[in-house]
N, C-alpha and C positions, 0 to 999 in steps of 0.2 A: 430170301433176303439178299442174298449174291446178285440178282438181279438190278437191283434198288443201288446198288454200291455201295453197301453199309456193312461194317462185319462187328466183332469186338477190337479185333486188331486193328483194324484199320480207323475206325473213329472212337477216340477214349469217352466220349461223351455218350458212348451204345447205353452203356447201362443205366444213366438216369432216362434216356429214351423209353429202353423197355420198361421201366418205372412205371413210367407215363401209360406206356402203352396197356401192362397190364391193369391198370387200373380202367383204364377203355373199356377192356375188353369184360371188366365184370359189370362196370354199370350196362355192358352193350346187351345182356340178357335182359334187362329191364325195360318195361313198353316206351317206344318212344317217346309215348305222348309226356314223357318226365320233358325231352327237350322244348315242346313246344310254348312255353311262355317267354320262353330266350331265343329263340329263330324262328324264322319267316322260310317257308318251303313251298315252291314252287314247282309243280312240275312240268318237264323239259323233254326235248328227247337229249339233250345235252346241258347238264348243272353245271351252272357257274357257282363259286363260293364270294361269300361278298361278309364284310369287317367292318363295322362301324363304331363310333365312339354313342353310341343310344344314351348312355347314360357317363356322369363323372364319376370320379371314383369315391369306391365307398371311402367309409372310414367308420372306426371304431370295430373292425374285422368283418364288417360289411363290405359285399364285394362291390358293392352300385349305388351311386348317388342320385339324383337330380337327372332331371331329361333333360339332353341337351338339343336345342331346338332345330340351331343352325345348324351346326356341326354336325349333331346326329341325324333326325330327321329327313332333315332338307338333303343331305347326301345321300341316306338309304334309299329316300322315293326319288333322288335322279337315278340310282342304278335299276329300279324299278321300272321307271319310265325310261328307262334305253333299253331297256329288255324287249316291253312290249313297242317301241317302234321299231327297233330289227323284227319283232316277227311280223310285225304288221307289213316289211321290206320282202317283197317279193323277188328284188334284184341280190338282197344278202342274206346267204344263207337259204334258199330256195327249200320247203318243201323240211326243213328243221327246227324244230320250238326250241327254242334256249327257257330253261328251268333255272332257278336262282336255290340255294340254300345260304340265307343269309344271319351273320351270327352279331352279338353285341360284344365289343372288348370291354365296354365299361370304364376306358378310356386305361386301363392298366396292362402291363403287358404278360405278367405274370397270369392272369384272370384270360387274356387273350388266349392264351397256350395253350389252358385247359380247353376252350371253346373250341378251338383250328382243330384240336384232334377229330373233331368229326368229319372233315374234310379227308379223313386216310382212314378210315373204317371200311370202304370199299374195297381198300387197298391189302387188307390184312388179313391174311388163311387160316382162319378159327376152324381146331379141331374140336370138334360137337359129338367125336364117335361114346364117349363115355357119359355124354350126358342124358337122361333117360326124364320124362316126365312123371308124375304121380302112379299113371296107370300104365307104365310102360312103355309109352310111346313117345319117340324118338320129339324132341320139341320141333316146332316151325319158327325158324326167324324170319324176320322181317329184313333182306337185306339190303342197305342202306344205297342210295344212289350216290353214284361213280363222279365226284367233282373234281372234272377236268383244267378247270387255272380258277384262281382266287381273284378278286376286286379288293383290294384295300394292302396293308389295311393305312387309317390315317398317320398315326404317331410314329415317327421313327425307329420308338422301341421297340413297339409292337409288331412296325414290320420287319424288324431284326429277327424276333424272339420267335415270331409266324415262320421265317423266311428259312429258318435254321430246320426246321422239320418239314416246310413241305418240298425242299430241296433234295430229303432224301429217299420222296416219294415219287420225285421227278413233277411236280403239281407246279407249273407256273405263275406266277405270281406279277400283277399288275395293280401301283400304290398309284395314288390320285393326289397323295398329302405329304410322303413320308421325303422329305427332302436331305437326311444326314449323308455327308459326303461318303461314311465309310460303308453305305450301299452301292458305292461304284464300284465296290470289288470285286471283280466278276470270277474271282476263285473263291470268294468264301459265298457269295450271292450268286452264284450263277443261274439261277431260275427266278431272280428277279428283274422286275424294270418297272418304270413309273414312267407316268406323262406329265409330272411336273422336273422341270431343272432341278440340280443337287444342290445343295447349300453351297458348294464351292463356287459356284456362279455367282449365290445370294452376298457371298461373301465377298465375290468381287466388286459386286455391283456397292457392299456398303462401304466399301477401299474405296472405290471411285467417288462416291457422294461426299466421303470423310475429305477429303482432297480436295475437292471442289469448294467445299466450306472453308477450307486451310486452315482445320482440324489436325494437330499434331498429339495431344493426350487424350486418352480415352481410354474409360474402363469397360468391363466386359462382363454380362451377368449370364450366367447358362443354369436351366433345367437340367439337374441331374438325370442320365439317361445321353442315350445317344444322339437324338436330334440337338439336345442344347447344348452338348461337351464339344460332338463332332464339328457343329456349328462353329463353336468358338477357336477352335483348333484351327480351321481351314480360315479363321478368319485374321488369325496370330499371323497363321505360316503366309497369307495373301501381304499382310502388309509389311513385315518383317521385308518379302521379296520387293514390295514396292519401296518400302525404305521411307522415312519419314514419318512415323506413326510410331507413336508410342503406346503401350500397354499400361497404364497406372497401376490398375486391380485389375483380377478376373477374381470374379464370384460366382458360387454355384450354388444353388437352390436346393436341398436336399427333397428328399420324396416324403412325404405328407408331411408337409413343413409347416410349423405354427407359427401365429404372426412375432412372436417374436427372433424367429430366424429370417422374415423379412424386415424388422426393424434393427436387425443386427447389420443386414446386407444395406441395408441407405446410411447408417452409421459408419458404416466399412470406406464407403462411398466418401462418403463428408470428410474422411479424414485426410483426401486429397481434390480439396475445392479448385482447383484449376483445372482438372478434368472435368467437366461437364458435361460432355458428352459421353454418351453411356449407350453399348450396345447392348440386344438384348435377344439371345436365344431362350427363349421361354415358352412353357403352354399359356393358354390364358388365364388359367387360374394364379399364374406366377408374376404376370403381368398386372392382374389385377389385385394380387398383394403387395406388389411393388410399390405401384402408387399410392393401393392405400397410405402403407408406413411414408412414405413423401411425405404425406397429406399430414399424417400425427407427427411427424416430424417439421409440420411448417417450413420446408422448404418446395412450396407449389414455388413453379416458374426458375427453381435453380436447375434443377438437369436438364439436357435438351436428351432427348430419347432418339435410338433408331433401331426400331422394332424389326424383328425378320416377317418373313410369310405367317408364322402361326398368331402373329398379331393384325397384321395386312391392316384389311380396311372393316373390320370387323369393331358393332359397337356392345358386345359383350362385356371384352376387356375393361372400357373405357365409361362404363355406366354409373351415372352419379360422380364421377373423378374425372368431368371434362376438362377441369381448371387443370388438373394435375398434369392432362395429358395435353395444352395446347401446346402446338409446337412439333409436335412428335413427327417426325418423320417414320413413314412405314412402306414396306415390301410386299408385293404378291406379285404374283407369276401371271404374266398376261391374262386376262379373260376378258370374256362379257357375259352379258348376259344372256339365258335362253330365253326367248319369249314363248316356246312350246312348252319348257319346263313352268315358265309364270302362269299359264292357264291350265296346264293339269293339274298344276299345286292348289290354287287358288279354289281348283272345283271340286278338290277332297273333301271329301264328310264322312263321319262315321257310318252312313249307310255303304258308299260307295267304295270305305277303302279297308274291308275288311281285312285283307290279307296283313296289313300291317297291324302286327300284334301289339305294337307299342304307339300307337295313332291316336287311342281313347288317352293316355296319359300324355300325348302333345297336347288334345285336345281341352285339357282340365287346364294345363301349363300355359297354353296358347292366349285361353279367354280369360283366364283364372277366375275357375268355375267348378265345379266337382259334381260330376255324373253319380248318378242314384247308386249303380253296381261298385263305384270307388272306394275301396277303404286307406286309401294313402290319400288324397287331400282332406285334411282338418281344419285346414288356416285360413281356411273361406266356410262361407255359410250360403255360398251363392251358388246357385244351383245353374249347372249347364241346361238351356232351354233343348238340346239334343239327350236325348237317351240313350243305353245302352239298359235292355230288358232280357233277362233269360230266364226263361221258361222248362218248366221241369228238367227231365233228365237226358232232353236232345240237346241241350245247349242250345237252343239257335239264339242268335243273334236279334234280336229284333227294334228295330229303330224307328222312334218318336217322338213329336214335340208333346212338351207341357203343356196339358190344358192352359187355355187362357194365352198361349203364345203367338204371334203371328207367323213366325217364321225361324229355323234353325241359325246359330252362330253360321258366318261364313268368312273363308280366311281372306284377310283383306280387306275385308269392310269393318265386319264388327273386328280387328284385330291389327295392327302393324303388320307388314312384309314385306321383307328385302331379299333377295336370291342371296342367297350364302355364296362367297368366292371359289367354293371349288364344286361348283355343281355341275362346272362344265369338264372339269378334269375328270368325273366319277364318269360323265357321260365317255368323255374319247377314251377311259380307261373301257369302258363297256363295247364300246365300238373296237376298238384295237384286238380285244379278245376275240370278236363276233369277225371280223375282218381277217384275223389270222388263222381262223376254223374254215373262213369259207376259201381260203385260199388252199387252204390244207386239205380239204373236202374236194376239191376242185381238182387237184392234183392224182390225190391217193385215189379219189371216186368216180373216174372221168367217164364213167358210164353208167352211175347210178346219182340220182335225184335225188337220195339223201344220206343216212350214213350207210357204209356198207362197212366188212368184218376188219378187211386193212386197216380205216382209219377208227373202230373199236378197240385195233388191238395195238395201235399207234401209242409209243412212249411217248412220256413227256417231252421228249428233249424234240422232239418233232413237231410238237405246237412251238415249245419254244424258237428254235428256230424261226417258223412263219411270225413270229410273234417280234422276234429283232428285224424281219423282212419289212414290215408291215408299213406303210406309208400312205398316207389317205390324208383329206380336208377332213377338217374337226367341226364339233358342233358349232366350234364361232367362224369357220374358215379358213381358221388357220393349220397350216398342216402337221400334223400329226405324225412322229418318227421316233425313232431309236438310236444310238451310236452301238458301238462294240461293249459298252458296258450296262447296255438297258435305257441309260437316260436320256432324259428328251433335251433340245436345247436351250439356252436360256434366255427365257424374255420375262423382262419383269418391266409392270408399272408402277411406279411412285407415288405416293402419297403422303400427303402433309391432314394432320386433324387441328384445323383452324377453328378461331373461335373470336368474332370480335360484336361492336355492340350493335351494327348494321346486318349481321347475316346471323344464321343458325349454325351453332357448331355443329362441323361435316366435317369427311375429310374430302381433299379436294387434290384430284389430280394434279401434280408437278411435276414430272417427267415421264421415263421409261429409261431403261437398260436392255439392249440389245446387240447385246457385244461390247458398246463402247456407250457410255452415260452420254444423258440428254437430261440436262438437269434446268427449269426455266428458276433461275434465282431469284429475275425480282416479283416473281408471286409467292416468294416464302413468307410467311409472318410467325413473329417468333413472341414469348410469353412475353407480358408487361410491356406491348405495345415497342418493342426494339426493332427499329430500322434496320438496321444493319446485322450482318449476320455474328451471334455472339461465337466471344472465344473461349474455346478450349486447348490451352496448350499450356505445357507446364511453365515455359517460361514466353514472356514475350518477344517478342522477335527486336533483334539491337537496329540501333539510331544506322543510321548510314556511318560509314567509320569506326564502327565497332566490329568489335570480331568477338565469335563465340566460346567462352570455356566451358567444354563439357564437362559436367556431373559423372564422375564415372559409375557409369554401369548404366546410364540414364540417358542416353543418347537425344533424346529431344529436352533434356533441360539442361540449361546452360548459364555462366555469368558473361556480361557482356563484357568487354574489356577494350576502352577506345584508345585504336591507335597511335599514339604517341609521337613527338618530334616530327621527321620526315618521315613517318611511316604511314601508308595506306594500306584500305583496304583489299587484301590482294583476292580473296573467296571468305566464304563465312564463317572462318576458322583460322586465318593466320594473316597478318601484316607485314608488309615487305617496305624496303628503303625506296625511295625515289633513287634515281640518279641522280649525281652530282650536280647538275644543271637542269634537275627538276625540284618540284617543292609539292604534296598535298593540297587539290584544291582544301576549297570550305570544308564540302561534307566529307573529304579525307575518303572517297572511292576510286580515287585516280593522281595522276600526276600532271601536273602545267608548268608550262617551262619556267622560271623563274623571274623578275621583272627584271629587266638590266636598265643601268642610273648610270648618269656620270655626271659630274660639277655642273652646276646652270649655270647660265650667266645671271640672273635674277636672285639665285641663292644668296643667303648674306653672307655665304663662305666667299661668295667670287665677289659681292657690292663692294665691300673692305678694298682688297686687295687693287682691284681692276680700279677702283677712284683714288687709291695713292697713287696709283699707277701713272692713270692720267696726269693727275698733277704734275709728276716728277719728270714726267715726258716732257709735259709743257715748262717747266722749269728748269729742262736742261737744252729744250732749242730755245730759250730765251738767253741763257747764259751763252750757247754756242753761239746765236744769231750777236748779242752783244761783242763777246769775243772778236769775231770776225769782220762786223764793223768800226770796231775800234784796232784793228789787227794791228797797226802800226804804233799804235800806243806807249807808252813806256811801262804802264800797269800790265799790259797784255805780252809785252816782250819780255819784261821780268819776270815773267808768270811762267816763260818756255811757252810759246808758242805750239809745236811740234807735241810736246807729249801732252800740254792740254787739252789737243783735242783730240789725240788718243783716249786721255783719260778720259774724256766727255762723253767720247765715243763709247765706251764700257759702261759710264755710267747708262747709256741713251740703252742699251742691249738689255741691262739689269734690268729695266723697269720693264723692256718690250717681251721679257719672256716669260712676266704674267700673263698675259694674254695667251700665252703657246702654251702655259700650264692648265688652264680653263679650255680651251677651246677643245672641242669635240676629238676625241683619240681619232686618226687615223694615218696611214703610212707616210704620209707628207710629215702631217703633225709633229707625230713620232720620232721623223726626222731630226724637224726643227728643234725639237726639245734637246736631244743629244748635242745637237750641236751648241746651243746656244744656252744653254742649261749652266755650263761653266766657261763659256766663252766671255761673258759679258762680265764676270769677276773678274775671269784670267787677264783681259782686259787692262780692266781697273788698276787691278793691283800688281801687276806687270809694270804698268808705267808709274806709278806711287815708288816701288819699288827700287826703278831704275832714278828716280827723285834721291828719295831717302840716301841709297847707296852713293850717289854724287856727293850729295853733303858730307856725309860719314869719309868719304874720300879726301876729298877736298878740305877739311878741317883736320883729321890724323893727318897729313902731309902735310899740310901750314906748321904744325908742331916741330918739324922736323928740317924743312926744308923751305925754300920760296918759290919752287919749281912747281907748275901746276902737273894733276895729274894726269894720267891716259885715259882717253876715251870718256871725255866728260862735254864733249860738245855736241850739238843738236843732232848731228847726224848719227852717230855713235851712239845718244842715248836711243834713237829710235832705232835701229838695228840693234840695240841690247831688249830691246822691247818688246820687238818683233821675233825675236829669235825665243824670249819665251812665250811667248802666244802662240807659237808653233809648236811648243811645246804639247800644250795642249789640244790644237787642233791634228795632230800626229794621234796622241790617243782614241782620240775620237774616232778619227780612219779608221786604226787595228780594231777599235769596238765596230764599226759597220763593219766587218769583215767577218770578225769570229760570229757576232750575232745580227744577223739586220737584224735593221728597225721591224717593228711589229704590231697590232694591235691583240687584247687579248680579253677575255671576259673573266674577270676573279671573284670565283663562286665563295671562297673561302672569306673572303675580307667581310661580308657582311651575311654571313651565315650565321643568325642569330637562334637561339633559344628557341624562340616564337618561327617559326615557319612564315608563319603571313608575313613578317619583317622580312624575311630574305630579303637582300638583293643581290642582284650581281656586276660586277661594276667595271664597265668599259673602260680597259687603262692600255697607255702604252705597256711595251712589252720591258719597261723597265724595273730591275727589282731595286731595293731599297741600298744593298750594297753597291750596286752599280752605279744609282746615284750620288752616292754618299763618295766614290771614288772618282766619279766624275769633277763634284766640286774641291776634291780633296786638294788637286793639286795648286787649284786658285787660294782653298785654306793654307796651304803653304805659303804663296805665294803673301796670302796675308799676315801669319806669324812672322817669315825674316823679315817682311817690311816694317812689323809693328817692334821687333828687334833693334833694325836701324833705328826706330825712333825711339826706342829708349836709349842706344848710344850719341842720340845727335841733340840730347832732352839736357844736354851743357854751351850748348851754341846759346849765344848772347841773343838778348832779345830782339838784338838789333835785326838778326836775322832768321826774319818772323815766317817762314814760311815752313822752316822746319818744326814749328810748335802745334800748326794746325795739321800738318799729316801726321804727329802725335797723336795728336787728340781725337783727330780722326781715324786713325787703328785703334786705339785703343776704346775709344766708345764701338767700333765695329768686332774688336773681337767680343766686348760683352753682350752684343746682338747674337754673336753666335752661339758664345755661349750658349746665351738661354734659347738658342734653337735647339740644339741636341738633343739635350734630353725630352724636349716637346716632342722632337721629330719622331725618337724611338722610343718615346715613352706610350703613344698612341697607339704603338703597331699594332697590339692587339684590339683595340678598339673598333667599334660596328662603325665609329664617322671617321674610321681611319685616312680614308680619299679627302673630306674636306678638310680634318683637321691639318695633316701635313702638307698638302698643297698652299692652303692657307698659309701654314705656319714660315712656307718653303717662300712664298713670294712676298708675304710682310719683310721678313729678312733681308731679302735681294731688297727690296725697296727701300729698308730704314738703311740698307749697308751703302747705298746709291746715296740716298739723300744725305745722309753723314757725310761724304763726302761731297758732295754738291753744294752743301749748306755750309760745312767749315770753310773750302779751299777755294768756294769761288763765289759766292756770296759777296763775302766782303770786299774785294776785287769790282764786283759791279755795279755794289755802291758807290765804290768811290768815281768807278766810271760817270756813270748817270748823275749822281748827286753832288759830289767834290770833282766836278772833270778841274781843277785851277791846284791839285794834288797831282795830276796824272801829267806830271813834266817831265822833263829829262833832269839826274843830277848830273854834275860833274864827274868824268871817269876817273878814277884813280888804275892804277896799275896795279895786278896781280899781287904784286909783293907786297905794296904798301897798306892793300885792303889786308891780307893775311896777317902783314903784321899791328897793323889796327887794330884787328878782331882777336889777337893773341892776348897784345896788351891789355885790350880792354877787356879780358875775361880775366888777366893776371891782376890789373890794380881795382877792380871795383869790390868794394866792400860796402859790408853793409853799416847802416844808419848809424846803429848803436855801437859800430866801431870806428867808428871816424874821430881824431883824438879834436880835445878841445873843439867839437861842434862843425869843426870843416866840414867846407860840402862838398858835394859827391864828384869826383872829378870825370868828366865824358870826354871819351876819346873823338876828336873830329877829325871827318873828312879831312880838310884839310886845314889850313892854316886859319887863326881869325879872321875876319873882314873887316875891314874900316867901316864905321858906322854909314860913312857917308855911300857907301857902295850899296845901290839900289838893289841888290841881291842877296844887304846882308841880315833882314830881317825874318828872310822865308828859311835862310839857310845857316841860324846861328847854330843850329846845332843840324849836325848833318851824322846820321847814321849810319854806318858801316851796315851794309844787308846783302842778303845773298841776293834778293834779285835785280841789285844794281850791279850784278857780276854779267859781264857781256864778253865772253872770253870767244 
């Protein structure tokens, strides 16, 4: 046993072994002929062992079910028909028969176990010395031929549960079906290999398909045992690594499951209806309970299915349940067809294919029919027109038609035939073995023609080797190899089982996998006639601008959550701010720069302003142009010549720098605004100022004195005038100094709620205190003049000029008044720009007009309309007009105190006139006024 590399210490599993074994070893005194209705024997000068699924599994403590046709069958007689064309090959193998002993697993792998032990009955040193026959003599055994590697077997378990004893026989072992990834282990499997890819390929190849579909949920169904667990494992850990896949369920099928543990698993299912898609490592019988319960469960056309290789293209699974299965996407491992294997198969008959002990029961199965010798078909009454006859006690076999017949069943005509999908795998599995003997013959034998003692007494591990060497064209072409862990590479074809009301439902090529998916989408067709490919995903994928909250623990389901304010989408899991001078477009996946606005002239913010505008322009070169043509007037020279058209001149600036407030920001503009912003007040109310104050002068020192006072004449008033208007244009400097002028874009002023409102708004670079201190000092300039005019609001009426620059501060400061608080009352405001512009140039305009309208209005009335008013009076002297204007403020009383009804007594110019004096009707009363003062 040292040999073998097995001990008790060394593997804890020895003693159920020798369990086994002995138990071998007592049935092995028993005539063989006990095995012969469960294997097929062959003889070889070299036996291969070969594994088939011949039958389903029993049930009810029956070890065997049902013949399976495809699966069984159709794979036994390909390893049959590879046997006999290698010997028929004179180039492989030269001059050695290959012998088969082939066994049935019954599709179980427990049942398999028992069977594989015959395969190490060669292997095993029976001592016989104590055993003695009836009469003394020593017995004769029959001893069993030497099976050098095994063919199978199909099912993963079975070649798990095979793989685990003939490993310790050193028996190499080649699977044609078994595809569980955890047969790549080349330390616990080392004497296995298969020439089909491992699930871990299949498993890729269904990551790659899931993905294509942009399939993110999906549940997972596995056959208990290692082909469906291992399956599902490799298929977890594949997408896990790809990322974006999610697992809903996995479900497992237990072993001889009743239908109500597959109507538990589509319930299991149901109870996460956004997964739809459903993988499935399953046999076929798990396949075909699956859909059943679908089917009782009334949800035909809700799951889409993606079946592995044990479902392929195979219409077993899917019989009577085509509805259940359109749609289905399914797996298998390259092939084609053999057309040598189609006509050997085809020209099988019960006379010709004796060797197959389980041929007569295809044959009943095949026609459904029941041969005369049958006692398991009941459920027909139809007699196979081939027989099977035997005659006394030789057995033979003998085969005939029923009288009255013309001719035997034959397969294909009278019967359906499809080559089963791995008929070509059983073949290059048969070839690989036959290939790795003759290389190994070839080597160990290079002088002998066929075996010689070296390669008899050749371990296993020396087939194996040639057997990982092996490389050759397969029976479809394709070539045939091994990696370091036995397996071959991975090619799979795809298939979709269509079904619509123009064709027969098939399944119908859709791609391939060969490393990297080749998937033709729009030949898919999916249940209930759906266009488009349905979805499986727990949640739906968000709008554009949304962004994903994960479910925790759920990584593909998600609540969507739409970006917000300035926030876009920045990936599909978090939103970010724009920059300041960005905004979110529409769908919020990006940012665009913000729209930048500034005052229109067309806007009814600037219509307003810019037409009083006008007017007052045009209203004050009419007053200037009248002025100037009447210059020498007595209305115009009473008026102060000198500061009126100062003050005209202010007023003409007020009106022109609404236009400078509208017009388009830039560094000129921006200029012009500074300067003339409080230039055309300061102006104004500079020379008003310098008015008022003369009166206020000139009247307190009448009180006192008859000496006129300083600096009250034309030139003096304008060098008092000038001197504050420099005032202001001084400030202005140290402002262009400390800040130039600028233009600037203010993201903030109309930064609304709403994003799509933004705007951003091209202003000069002035802020709102800067403004506010600019006019402040013309505001001054209008409080002490509006001061003066309340101390000068006791000058006789006679001297009417001091009433309307009252009247006119005083209607101007309540204009400004009700600016301020407009002005800062808006600031926060989104029409911030048009509101205070607006508000800023009505003001300038109504404070222009006010003055324009009181002080010089009536003046060119009288010009134009009364020019026979606008004379010269007679001068009086300084004194006498003071002391006129004194008097006549001291004696005039009013109405109701005038005693006994006297009237009102007026102080005159000068003395009476005689009636007869032609000047004394214009001038009987002649008023003392300030603008007859001409000092």
């Amino acid at each position: 046993m040292a040999r073998y590399g097995f001990g008790l210490k060394q593997n804890p599993r020895f003693l159920w072994i020798v369990f086994c074994l002995m138990r071998t070893l007592l049935d092995f005194a028993r005539s063989q002929e006990v095995y012969a209705p469960h294997s097929i024997r062959i003889e070889g000068h070299l036996t291969l062992g070969g594994l088939f699924p011949v039958h389903t599994r029993g049930t009810d403590g029956v070890p065997c079910g049902d013949i399976k046709k495809e699966n069984g069958i159709h794979r036994l007689e390909a390893m049959l028909y590879a046997l006999d064309q290698i010997n028929l090959d004179d180039q492989l193998l030269p001059n050695i028969t290959l012998g088969a002993r082939v066994l049935d697993t019954c599709s179980r792998d427990t049942y398999a176990l028992e069977q594989s032990l015959t395969f190490v009955q060669a292997l095993i040193q029976k001592d016989t010395s104590d055993v003695r026959c009836t009469n003394g003599e020593p017995p004769l055994f029959v001893k069993p031929e030497k099976v050098v590697g095994v063919i199978g077997a199909s099912a993963s378990s079975v070649s798990i549960m095979v793989a685990n004893i003939l490993r310790l026989f050193q028996i190499p072992q080649i699977s044609y079906a078994s595809t569980a990834p955890e047969l790549s282990d080349d330390r616990r499997y080392d004497f296995f290999s298969r020439v089909v890819p491992p699930d871990s390929f299949q498993a890729q190849a269904m990551v790659d398909i899931i993905r294509a579909l942009d399939w993110t949920y999906v549940s997972t169904v596995a056959s208990e045992g290692s082909y469906g667990e291992k399956g599902v494992e490799a298929f977890q850990q594949i997408s896990k690594q790809a990322g974006g896949i999610c697992i809903a369920q996995s479900l497992k099928i237990p072993h001889n499951p009743k239908l109500e543990d597959y109507d538990e698993a589509i319930h299991q299912l149901l109870e996460t209806p956004h997964s739809r898609g459903v993988i499935i490592f399953a046999s076929e019988e798990d396949v075909r309970g699956l859909l059943n319960a679908t089917k009782r469960a009334n949800q035909v056309g809700h799951f889409l299915w993606i079946g592995s290789d044990s479902w392929g293209a195979k219409s077993s699974p899917i019989h009577q349940l085509e509805d259940v299965a359109v749609g289905a996407v399914t797996i298998l491992p390259k092939r084609s067809s053999i057309k040598g294997f189609d006509e050997y198969f085809t020209s099988l008959t019960l006379e010709n294919n004796r060797r197959n002990v389980w041929f007569a029961e295809f044959w009943e199965e095949n026609f459904d029919c029941r041969l005369l010798s049958s006692s398991k078909r009941e459920d027909t009454s139809r007699k196979c027109t081939a027989q099977l006859v035997e005659h006394g006690t030789c057995n033979a076999r003998i085969v005939g038609s029923i009288p009255g017949t013309t001719r035997q069943e034959r397969i294909g005509i009278d019967s359906k035939y499809e080559q089963e999908g791995k008929v070509q795998f059983v073949i290059d599995a048969v070839y690989a073995m036959a290939h790795a003997l003759h290389n190994m013959q070839r080597d160990l034998c290079p002088e002998h023609s066929g075996i010689c003692p070296v390669m008899e007494a050749a371990e296993g591990k020396t087939l194996l080797k040639y057997i990982r060497n092996a490389s050759f064209n397969g029976s479809a072409g394709t070539s045939v190899m091994f990696n370091k862990n036995g397996d071959a590479p991975g090619r799979y074809d795809l298939f979709q089982f269509q079904m619509t009301n123009t064709s027969v439902p098939e399944y119908r090529p859709i791609g391939q996998w060969v490393e990297t998916l080749q998937l033709r989408l729009e030949e898919l067709q999916w249940p209930e006639g759906e266009q488009a490919v349905p979805i499986s995903m727990c949640s739906l994928p968000c709008k554009a601008g949304e962004r994903k909250k994960r479910v925790k623990g759920m990584p593909c389901c998600w609540h969507c959550e739409l970006c917000d304010g300035y926030q876009y989408q920045y990936d599909e899991t978090s939103c970010r701010l724009c920059s300041y001078d960005m905004r979110p477009n529409p769908n919020r996946t990006e940012c665009q720069p913000i729209p930048i606005v500034k005052l229109e002239w067309h806007s009814p913010w600037a219509v307003i302003p810019v037409f009083l505008a006008m007017l007052g322009i045009i209203a004050t070169i009419f007053v200037m142009a009248t002025f100037i043509h009447h210059n020498d007037t007595p209305i115009v020279r009473a008026s102060g010549r000198e500061l009126s058209y100062v003050l005209l001149t202010g007023i003409f600036m007020c009106y022109i720098i609404t236009f400078l407030m509208i017009a388009k920001p830039d560094v000129g503009v921006c200029s012009f605004r500074r300067i003339f912003l409080g230039l055309g007040m300061c102006i104004s109310y500079a020379a008003l100022l310098t008015k008022t104050n003369r009166i206020y002068r000139i009247f307190e020192q009448g009180k006192q004195t008859v000496t006129a006072p300083r600096f009250i004449s034309p030139t003096s008033q304008i060098a008092i005038t000038s001197s504050l208007i420099c005032l202001q244009l001084l400030g202005v400097l140290v402002w262009f100094a400390v800040d130039p002028p600028n233009t600037i874009i203010d993201y903030d002023e109309q930064k609304t709620m709403n994003p799509n409102l933004a705007r951003g708004v091209l202003k000069c670079d002035i802020t709102d205190l800067q403004m506010i201190c600019s006019l402040g000092y013309s505001i001054l300039l209008m409080v002490t003049c509006t001061i003066y005019a309340i101390k000068t609001r006791d000058v006789p009426e006679d001297f009417n000029e001091a009433k309307p620059i009252g009247f006119t501060m005083y209607t101007t400061c309540i204009v400004w008044l009700a600016f301020i608080p407009i002005f800062f009352g808006t600031a926060q405001s989104a029409e911030k720009l048009y509101i205070q512009t607006t508000t800023l140039t009505i003001s300038m305009n109504l404070s222009a007009s006010v003055a324009l309208g009181m002080l010089y209005m009536p003046k060119v009335y009288v010009i134009i309309f009364h020019p026979e008013l606008n004379v010269q009076k007679r001068k009086r002297s300084f004194k006498a007009m003071v002391t006129a204007a004194t008097m006549s403020s001291r004696i005039s009383v009013k109405p109701s105190e005038r005693p006994n009804g006297e009237a009102k007594t007026e102080l005159c110019e000068n003395p009476p006139i005689a009636p007869t004096d032609p000047m004394s009707q214009a001038t009987k009363k002649t008023y003392v006024s300030y603008n007859n003062l001409r000092i």
